[in-house]
py3Dmol code that shows the C-alpha trace and the ligand (Angstrom):
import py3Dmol

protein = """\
ATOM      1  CA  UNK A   1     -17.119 240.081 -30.428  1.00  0.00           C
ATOM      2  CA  UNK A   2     -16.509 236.252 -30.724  1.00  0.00           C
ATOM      3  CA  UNK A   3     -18.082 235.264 -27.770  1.00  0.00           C
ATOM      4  CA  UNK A   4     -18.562 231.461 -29.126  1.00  0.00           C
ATOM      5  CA  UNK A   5     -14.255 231.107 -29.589  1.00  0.00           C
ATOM      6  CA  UNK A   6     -14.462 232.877 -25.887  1.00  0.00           C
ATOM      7  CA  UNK A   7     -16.533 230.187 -24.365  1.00  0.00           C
ATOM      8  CA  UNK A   8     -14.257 227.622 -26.119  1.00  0.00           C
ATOM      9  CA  UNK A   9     -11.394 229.395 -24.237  1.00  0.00           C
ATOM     10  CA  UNK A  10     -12.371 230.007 -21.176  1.00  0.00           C
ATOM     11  CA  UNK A  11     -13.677 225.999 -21.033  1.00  0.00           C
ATOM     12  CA  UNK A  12      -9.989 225.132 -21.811  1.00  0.00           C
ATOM     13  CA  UNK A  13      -8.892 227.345 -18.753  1.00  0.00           C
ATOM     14  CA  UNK A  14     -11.031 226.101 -16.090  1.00  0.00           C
ATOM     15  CA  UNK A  15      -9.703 222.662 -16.078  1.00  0.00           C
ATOM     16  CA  UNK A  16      -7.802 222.971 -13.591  1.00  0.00           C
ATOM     17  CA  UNK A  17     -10.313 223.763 -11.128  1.00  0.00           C
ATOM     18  CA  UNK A  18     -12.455 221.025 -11.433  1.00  0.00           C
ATOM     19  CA  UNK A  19     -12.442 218.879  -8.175  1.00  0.00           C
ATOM     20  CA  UNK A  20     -11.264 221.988  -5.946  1.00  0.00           C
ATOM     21  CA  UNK A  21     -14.322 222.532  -4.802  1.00  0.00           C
ATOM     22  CA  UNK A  22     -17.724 220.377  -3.097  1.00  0.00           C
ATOM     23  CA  UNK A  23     -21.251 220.023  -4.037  1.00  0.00           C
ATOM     24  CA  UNK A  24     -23.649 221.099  -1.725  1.00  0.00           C
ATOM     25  CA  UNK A  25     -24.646 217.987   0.395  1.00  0.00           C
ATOM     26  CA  UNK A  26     -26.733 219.633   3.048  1.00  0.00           C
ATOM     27  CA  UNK A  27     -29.475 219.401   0.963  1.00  0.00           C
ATOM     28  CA  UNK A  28     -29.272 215.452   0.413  1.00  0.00           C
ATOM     29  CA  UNK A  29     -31.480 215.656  -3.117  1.00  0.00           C
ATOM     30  CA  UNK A  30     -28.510 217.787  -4.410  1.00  0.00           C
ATOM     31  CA  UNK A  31     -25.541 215.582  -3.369  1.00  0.00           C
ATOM     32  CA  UNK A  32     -25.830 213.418  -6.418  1.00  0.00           C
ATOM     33  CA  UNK A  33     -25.578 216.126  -8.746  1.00  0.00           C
ATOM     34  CA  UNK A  34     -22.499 214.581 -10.852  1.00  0.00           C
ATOM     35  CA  UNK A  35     -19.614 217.175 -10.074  1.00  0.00           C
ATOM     36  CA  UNK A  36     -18.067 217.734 -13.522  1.00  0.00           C
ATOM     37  CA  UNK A  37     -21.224 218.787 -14.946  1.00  0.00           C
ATOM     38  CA  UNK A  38     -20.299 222.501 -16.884  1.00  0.00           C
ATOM     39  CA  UNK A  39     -22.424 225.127 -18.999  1.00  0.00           C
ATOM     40  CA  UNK A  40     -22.121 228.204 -20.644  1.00  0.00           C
ATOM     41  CA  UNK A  41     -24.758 230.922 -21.951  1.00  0.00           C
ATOM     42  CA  UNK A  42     -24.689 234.141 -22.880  1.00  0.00           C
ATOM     43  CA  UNK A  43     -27.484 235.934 -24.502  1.00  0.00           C
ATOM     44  CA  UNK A  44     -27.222 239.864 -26.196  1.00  0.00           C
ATOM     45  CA  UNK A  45     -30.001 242.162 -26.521  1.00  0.00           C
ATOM     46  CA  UNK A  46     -28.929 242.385 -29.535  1.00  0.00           C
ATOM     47  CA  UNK A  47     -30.730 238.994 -29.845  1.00  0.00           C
ATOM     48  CA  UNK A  48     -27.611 236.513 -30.223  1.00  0.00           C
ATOM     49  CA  UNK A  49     -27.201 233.809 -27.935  1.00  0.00           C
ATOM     50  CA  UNK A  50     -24.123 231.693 -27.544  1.00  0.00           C
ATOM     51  CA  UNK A  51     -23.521 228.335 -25.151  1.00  0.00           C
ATOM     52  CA  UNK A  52     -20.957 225.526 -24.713  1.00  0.00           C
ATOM     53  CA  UNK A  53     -21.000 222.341 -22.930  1.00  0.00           C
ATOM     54  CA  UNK A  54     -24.252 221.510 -20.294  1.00  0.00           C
ATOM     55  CA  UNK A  55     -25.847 224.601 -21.560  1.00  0.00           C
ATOM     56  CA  UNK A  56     -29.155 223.248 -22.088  1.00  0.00           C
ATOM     57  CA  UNK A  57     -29.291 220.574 -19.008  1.00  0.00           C
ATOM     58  CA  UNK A  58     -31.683 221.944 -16.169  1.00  0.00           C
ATOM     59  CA  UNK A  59     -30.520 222.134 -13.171  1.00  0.00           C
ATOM     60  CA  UNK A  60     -31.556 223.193  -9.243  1.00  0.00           C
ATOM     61  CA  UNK A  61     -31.558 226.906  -9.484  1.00  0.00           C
ATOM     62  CA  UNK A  62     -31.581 227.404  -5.580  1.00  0.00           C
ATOM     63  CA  UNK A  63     -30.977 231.221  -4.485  1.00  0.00           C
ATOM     64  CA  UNK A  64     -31.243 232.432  -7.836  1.00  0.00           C
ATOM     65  CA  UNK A  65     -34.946 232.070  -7.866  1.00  0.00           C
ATOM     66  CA  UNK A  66     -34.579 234.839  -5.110  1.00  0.00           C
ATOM     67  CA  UNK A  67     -34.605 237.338  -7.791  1.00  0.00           C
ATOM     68  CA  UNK A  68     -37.606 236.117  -9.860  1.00  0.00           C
ATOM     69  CA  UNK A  69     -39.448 236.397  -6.853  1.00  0.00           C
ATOM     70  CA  UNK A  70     -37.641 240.341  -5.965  1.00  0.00           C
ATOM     71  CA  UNK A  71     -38.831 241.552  -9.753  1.00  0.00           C
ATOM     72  CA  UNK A  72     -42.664 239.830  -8.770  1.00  0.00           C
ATOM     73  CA  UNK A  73     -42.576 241.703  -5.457  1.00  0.00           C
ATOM     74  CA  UNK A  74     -41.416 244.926  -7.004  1.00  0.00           C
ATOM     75  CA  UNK A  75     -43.833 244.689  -9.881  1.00  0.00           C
ATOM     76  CA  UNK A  76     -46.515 244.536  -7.026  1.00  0.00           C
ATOM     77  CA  UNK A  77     -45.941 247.166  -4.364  1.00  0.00           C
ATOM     78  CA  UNK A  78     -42.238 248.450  -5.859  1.00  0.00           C
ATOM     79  CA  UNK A  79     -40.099 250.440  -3.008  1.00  0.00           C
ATOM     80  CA  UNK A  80     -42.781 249.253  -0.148  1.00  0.00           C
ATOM     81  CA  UNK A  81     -40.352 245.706   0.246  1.00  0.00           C
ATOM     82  CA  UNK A  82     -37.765 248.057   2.275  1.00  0.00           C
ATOM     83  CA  UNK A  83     -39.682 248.540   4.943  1.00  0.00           C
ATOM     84  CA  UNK A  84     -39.156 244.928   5.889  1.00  0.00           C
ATOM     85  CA  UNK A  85     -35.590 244.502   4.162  1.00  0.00           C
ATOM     86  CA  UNK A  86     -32.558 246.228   4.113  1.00  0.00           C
ATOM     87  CA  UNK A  87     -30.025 246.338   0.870  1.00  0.00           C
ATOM     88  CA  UNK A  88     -26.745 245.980   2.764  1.00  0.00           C
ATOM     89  CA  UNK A  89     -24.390 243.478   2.627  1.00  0.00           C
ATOM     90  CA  UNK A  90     -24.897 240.837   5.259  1.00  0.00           C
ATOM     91  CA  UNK A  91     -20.689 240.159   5.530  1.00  0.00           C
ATOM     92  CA  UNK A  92     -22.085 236.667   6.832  1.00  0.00           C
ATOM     93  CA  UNK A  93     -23.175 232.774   5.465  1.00  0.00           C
ATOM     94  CA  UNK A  94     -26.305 233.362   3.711  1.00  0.00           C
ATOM     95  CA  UNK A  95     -28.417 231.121   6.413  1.00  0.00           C
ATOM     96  CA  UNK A  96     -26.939 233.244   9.364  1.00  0.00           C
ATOM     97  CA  UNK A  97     -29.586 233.281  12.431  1.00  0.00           C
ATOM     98  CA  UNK A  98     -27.426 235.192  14.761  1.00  0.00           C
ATOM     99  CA  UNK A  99     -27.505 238.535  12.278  1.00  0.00           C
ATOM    100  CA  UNK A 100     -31.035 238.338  12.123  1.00  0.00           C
ATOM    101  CA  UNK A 101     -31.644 238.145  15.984  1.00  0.00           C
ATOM    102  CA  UNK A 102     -28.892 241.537  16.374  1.00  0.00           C
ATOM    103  CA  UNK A 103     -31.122 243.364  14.067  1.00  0.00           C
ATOM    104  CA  UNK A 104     -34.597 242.393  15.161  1.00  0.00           C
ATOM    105  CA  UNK A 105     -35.759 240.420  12.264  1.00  0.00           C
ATOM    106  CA  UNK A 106     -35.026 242.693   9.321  1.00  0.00           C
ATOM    107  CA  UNK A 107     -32.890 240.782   7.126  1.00  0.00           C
ATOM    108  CA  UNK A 108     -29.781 242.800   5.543  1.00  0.00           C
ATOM    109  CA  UNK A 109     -30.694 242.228   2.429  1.00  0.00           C
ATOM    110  CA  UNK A 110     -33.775 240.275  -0.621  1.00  0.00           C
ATOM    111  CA  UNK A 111     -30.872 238.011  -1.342  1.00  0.00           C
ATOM    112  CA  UNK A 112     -30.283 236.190   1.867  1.00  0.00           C
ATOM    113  CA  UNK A 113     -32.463 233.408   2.741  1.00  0.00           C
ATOM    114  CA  UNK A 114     -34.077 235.476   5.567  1.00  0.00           C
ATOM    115  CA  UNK A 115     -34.645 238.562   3.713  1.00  0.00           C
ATOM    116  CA  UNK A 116     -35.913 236.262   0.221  1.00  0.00           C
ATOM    117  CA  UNK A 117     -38.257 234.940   3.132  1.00  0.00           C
ATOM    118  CA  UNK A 118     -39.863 237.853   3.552  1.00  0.00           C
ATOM    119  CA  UNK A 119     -40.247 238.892  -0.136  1.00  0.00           C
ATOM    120  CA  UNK A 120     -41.584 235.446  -0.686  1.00  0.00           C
ATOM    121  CA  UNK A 121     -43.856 236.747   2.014  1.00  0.00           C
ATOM    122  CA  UNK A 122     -45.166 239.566  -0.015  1.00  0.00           C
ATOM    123  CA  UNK A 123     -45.744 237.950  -3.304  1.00  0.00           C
ATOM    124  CA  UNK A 124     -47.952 235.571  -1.212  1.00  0.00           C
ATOM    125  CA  UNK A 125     -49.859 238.018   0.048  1.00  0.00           C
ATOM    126  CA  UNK A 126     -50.920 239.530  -3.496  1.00  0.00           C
ATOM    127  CA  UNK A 127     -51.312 235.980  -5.835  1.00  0.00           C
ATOM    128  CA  UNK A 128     -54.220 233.262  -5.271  1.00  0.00           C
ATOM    129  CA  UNK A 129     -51.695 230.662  -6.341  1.00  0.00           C
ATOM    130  CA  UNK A 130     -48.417 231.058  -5.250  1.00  0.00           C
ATOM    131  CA  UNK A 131     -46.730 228.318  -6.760  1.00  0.00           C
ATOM    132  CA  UNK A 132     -48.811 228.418  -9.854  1.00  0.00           C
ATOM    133  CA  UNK A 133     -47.611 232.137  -9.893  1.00  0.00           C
ATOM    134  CA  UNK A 134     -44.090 231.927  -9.678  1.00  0.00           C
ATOM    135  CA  UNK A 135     -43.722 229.146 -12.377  1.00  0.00           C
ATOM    136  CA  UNK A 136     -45.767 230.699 -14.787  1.00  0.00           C
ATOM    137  CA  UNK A 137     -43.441 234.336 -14.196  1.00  0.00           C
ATOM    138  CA  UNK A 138     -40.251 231.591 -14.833  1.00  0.00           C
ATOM    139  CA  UNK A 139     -41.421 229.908 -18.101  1.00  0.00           C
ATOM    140  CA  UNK A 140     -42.644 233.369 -19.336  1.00  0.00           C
ATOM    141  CA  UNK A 141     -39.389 234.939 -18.770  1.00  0.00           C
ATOM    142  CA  UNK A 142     -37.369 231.329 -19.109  1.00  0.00           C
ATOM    143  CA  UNK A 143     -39.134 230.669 -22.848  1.00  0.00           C
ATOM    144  CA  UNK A 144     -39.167 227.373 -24.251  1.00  0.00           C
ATOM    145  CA  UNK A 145     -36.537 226.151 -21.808  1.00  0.00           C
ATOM    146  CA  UNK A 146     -39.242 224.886 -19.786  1.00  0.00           C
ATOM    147  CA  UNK A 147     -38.723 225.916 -16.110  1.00  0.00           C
ATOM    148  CA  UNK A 148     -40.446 223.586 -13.769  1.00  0.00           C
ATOM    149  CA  UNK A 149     -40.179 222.371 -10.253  1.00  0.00           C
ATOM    150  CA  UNK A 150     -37.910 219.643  -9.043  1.00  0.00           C
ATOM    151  CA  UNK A 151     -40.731 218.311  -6.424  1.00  0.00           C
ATOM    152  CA  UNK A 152     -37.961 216.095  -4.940  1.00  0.00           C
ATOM    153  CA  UNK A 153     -35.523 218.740  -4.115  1.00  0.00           C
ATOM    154  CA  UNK A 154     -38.192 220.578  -2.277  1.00  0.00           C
ATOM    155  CA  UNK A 155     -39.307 217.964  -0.359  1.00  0.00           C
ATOM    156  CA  UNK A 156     -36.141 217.398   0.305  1.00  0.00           C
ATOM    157  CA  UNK A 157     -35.195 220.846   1.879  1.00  0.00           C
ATOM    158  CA  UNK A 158     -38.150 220.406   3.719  1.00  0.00           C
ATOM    159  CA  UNK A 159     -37.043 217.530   5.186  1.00  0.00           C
ATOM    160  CA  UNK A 160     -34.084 218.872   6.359  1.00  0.00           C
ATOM    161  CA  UNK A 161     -34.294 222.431   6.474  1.00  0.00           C
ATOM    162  CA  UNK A 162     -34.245 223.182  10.485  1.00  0.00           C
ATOM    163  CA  UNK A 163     -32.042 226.158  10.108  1.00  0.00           C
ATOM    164  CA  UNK A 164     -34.552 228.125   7.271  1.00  0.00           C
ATOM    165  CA  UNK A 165     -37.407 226.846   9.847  1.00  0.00           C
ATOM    166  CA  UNK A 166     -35.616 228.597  12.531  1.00  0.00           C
ATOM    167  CA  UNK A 167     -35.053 231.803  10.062  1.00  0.00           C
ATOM    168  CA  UNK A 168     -39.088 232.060   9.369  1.00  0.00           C
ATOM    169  CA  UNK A 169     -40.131 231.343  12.991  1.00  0.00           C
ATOM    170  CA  UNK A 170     -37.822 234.737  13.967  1.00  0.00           C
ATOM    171  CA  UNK A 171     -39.315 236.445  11.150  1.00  0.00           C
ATOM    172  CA  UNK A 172     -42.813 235.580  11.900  1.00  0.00           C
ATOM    173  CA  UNK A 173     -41.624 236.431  16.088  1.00  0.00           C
ATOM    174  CA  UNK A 174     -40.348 239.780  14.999  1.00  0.00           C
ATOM    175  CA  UNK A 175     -44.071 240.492  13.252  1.00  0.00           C
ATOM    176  CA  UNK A 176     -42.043 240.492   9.793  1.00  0.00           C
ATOM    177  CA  UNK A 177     -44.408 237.946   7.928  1.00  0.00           C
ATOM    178  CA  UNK A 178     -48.145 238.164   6.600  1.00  0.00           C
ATOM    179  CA  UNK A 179     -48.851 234.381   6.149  1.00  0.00           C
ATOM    180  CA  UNK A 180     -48.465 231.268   8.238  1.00  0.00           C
ATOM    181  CA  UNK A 181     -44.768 230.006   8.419  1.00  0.00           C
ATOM    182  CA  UNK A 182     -45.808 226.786   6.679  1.00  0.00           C
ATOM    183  CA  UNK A 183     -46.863 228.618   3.427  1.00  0.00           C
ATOM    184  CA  UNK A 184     -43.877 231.013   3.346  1.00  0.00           C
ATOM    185  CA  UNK A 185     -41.518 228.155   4.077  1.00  0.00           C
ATOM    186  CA  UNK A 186     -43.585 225.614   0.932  1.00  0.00           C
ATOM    187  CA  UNK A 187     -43.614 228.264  -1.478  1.00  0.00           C
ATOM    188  CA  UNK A 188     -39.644 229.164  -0.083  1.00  0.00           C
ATOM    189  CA  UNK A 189     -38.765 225.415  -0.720  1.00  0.00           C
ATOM    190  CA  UNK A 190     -40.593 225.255  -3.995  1.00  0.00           C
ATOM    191  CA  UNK A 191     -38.982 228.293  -5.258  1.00  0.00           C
ATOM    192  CA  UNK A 192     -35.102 226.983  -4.414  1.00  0.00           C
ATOM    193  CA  UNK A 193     -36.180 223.669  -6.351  1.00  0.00           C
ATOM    194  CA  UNK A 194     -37.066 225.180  -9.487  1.00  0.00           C
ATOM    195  CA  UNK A 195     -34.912 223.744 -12.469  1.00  0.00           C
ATOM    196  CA  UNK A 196     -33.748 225.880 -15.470  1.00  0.00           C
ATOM    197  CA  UNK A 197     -30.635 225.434 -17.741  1.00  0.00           C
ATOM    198  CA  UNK A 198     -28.420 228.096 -18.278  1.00  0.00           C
ATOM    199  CA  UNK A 199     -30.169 228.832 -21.920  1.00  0.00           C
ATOM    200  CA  UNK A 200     -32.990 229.298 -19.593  1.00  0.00           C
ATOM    201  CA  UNK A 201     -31.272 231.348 -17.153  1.00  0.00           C
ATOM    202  CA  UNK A 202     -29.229 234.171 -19.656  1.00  0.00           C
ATOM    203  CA  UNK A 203     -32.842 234.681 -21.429  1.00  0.00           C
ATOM    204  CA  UNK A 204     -34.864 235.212 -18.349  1.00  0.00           C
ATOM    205  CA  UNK A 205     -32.796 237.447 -16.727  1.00  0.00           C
ATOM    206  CA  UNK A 206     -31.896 239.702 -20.100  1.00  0.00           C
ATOM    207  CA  UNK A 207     -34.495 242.372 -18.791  1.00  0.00           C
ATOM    208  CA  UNK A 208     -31.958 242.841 -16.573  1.00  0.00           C
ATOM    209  CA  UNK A 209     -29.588 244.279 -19.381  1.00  0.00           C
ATOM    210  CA  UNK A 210     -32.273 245.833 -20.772  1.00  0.00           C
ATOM    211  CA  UNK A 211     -33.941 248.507 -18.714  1.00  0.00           C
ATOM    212  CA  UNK A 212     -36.244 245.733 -17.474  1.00  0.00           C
ATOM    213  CA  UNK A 213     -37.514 245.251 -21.186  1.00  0.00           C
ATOM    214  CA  UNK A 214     -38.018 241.927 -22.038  1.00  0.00           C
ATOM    215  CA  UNK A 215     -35.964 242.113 -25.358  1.00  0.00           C
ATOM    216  CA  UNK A 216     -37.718 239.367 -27.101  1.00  0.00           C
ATOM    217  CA  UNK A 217     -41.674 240.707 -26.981  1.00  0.00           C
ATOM    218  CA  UNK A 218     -40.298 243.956 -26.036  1.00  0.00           C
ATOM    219  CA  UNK A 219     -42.528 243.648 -22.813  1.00  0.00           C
ATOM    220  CA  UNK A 220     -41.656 245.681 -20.012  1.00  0.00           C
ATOM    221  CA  UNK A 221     -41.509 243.507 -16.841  1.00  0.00           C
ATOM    222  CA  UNK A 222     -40.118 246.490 -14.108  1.00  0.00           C
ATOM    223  CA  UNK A 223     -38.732 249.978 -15.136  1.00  0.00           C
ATOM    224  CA  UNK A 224     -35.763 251.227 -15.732  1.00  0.00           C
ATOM    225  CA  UNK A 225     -35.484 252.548 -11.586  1.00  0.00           C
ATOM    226  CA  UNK A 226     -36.607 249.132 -10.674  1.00  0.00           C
ATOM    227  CA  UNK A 227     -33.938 247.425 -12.698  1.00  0.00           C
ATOM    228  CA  UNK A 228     -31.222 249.809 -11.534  1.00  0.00           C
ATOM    229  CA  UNK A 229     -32.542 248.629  -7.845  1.00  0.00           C
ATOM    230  CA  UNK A 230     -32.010 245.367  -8.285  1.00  0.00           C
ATOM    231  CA  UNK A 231     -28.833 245.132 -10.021  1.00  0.00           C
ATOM    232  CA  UNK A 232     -27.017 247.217  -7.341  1.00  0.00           C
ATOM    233  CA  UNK A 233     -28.539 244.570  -4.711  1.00  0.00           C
ATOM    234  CA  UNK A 234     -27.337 242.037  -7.099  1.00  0.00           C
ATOM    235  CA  UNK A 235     -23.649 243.842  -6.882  1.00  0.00           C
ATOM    236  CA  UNK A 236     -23.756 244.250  -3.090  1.00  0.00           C
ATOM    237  CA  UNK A 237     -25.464 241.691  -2.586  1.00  0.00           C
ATOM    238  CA  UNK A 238     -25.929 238.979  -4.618  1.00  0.00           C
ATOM    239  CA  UNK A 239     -22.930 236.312  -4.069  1.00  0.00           C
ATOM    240  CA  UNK A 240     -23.190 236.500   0.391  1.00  0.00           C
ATOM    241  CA  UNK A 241     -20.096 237.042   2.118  1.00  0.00           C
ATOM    242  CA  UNK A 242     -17.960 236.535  -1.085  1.00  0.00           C
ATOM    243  CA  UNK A 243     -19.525 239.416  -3.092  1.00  0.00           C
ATOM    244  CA  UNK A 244     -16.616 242.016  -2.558  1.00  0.00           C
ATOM    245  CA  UNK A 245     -14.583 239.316  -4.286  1.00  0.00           C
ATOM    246  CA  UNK A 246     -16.419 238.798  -7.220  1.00  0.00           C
ATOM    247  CA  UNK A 247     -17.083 242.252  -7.944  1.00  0.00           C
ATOM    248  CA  UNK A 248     -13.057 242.684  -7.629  1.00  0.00           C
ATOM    249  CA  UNK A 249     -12.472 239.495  -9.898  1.00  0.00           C
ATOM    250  CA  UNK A 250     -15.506 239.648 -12.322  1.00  0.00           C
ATOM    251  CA  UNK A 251     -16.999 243.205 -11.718  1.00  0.00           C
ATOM    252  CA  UNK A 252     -20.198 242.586 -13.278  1.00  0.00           C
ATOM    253  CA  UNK A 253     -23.910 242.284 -10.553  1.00  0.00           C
ATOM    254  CA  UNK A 254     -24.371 238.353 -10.404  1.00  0.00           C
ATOM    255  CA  UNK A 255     -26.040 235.593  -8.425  1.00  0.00           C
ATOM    256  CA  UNK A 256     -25.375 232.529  -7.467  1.00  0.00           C
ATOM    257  CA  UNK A 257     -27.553 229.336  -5.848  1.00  0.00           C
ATOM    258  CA  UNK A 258     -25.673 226.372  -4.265  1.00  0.00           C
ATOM    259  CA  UNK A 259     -26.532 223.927  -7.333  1.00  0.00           C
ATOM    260  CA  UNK A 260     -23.764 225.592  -8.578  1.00  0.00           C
ATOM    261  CA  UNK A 261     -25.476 228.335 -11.181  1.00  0.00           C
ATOM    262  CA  UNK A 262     -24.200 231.791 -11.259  1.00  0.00           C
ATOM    263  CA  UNK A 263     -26.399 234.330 -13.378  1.00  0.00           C
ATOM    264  CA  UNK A 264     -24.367 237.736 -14.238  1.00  0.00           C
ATOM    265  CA  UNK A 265     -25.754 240.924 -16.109  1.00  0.00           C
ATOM    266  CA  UNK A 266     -23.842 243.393 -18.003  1.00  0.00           C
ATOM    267  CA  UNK A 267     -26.633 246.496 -18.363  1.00  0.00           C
ATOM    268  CA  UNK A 268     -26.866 247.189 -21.852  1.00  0.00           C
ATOM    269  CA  UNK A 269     -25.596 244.436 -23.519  1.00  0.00           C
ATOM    270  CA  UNK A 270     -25.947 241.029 -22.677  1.00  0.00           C
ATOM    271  CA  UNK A 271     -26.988 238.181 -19.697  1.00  0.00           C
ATOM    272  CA  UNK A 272     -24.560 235.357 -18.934  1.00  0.00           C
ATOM    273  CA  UNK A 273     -25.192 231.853 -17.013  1.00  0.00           C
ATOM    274  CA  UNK A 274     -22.882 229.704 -16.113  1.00  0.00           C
ATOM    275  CA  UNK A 275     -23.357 226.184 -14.351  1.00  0.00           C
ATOM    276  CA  UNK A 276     -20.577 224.118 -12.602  1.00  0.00           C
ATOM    277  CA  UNK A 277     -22.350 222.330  -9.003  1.00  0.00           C
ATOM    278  CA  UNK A 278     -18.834 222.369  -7.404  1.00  0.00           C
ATOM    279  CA  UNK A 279     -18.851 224.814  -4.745  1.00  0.00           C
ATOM    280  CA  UNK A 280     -16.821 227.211  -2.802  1.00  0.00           C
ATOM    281  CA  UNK A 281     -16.768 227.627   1.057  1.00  0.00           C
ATOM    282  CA  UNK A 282     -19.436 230.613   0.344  1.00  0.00           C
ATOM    283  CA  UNK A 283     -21.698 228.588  -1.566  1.00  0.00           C
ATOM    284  CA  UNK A 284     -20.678 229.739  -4.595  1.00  0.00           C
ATOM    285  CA  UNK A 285     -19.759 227.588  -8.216  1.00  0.00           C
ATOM    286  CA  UNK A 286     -16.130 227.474  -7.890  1.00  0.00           C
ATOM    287  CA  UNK A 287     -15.724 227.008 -11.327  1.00  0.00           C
ATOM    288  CA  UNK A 288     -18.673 229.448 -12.407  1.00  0.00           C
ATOM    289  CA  UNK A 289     -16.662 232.285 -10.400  1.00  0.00           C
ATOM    290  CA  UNK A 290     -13.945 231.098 -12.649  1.00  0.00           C
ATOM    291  CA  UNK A 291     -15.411 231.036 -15.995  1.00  0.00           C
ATOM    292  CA  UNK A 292     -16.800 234.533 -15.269  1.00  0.00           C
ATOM    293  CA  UNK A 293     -13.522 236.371 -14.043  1.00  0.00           C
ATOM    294  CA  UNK A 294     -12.025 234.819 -17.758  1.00  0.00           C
ATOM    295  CA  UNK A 295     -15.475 236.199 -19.467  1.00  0.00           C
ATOM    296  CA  UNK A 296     -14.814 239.815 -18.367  1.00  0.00           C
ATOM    297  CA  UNK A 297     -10.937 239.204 -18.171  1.00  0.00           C
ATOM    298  CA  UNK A 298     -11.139 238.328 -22.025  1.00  0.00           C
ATOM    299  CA  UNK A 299     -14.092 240.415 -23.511  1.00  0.00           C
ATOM    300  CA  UNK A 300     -12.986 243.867 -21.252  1.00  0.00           C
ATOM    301  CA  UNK A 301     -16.551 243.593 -20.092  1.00  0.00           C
ATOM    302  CA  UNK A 302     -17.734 244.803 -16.680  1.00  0.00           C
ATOM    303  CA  UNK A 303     -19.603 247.249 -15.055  1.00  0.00           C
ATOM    304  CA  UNK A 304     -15.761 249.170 -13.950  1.00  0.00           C
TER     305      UNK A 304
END
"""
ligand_1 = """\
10
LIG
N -32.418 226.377 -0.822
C -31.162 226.854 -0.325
C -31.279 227.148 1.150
O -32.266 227.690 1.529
C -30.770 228.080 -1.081
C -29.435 228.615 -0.645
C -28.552 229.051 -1.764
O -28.712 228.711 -2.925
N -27.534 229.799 -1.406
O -30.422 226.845 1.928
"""
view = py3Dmol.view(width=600, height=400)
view.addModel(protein, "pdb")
view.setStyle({"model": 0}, {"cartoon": {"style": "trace"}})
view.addModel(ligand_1, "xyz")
view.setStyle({"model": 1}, {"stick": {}})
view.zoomTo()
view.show()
């Protein structure tokens, strides 16, 4: 398949919905993030890659570090991260305090701020270094693309961040956390600030397509049970209260982060980024949901 003349056509067709959407401002070190920015990758297990446009900028990676820090928990203690987290839906924003209160502190799902709390929680409790941890797992999986963290950003949701404050101080009421609210909430920030470009992003995540086999140095980083696990959260869960939508208009497990990336895996053959900051009134790239919806539109790819 072309996929290079794809990118080329789907960049043509998204035009129109630059401008439609708003760049997340609550975080105030993201609200200068120029609006028209827009990248493409897509990497094969086969090995190809193909990008177009900001592909190789780094940007804030916000939620989407929730799943680097899902395949670290699993990797440590595997199915023990349901006892404190369910895999439904949450059908609400993905900051919502008054779901977590109705159900006693277990978070609906790893992909919610609440519930990627509390695996945060758990890879604390089994690395010396948190921080150190996590960014070596990222420029690992990431390659030469040369993940690091955007110490502004973090400081900046720190700043600001009452309402994830408020979601670790329930946790920690409920008896759902290990370690001090301060650490879970540093290592929480730290995480959301990480930068990657969408190169970055498409090779990282190709385990994903691949059984949880790193396709490059054919390293297994989870197995095959693990990757189905976190795929189907990624389906159900993985783009908040809008994720019945994109599985109807893109059909493929994806997730986003409110700098505007959108990651998206089809199992068995290939990993595809996309990077637009413009967002939706979920939080998602309104653009990115765009580009994807033409992706498996024009290639017939999806999970369906
Ligand atoms: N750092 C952001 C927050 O906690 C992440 C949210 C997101 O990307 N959806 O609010």
């Amino acid at each position: 398949m072309d996929y290079q003349a794809i990118l080329e056509e789907i960049a043509e067709e998204v035009q129109p919905f630059f401008g439609k959407g708003r760049v997340a401002d609550y975080i105030p070190a993201l609200a200068g993030v120029a609006p028209g920015k827009f990248g493409m990758a897509v990497h094969t297990v086969q090995g190809e890659t193909f990008h177009w446009g900001d592909a190789a900028e780094p940007f804030s990676i916000q939620s989407i570090s929730k799943l680097f820090t899902l395949t670290m928990a699993m990797r440590f203690i595997d199915d023990k991260i349901w006892e404190r987290v369910g895999k439904e839906p949450s059908g609400n924003p993905f900051n919502s305090l008054v779901q977590l209160e109705y159900e006693q502190g277990i978070p609906r799902n790893p992909l919610i701020n609440a519930g990627a709390m509390v695996i945060t929680d758990y890879v604390i409790s089994h690395t010396s270094d948190t921080r150190a941890a996590i960014l070596s797992f990222v420029q690992y999986l990431a390659g030469s693309d040369g993940a690091a963290y955007d110490e502004q950003v973090a400081r900046s949701e720190k700043e600001t961040g009452h309402r994830n404050a408020a979601l670790a101080h329930f946790l920690k009421s409920y008896g759902r956390l290990d370690n001090p609210v301060d650490t879970v909430l540093d290592v929480y920030f730290h995480q959301c600030s990480l930068t990657l470009s969408c190169q970055g992003l498409a090779r990282a995540f190709l385990f994903l397509a691949n059984q949880g086999v790193f396709p490059q140095s054919k390293a297994r980083i989870i197995t095959p049970r693990q990757t189905k696990r976190i795929n189907a959260v990624m389906l159900t869960c993985g783009m908040y209260d809008a994720v019945g939508d994109f599985a109807f208009w893109v059909g493929l497990p994806g997730k986003s982060g409110v700098g505007g990336g959108i990651v998206a895996v089809d199992p068995g053959e290939l990993c595809l980024a996309v990077w637009s900051p413009e967002l939706n009134a979920s939080g998602n790239s309104l653009v990115g949901a765009k580009a994807l919806e033409l992706f498996t539109t024009k290639t017939g790819r999806s999970i369906f």
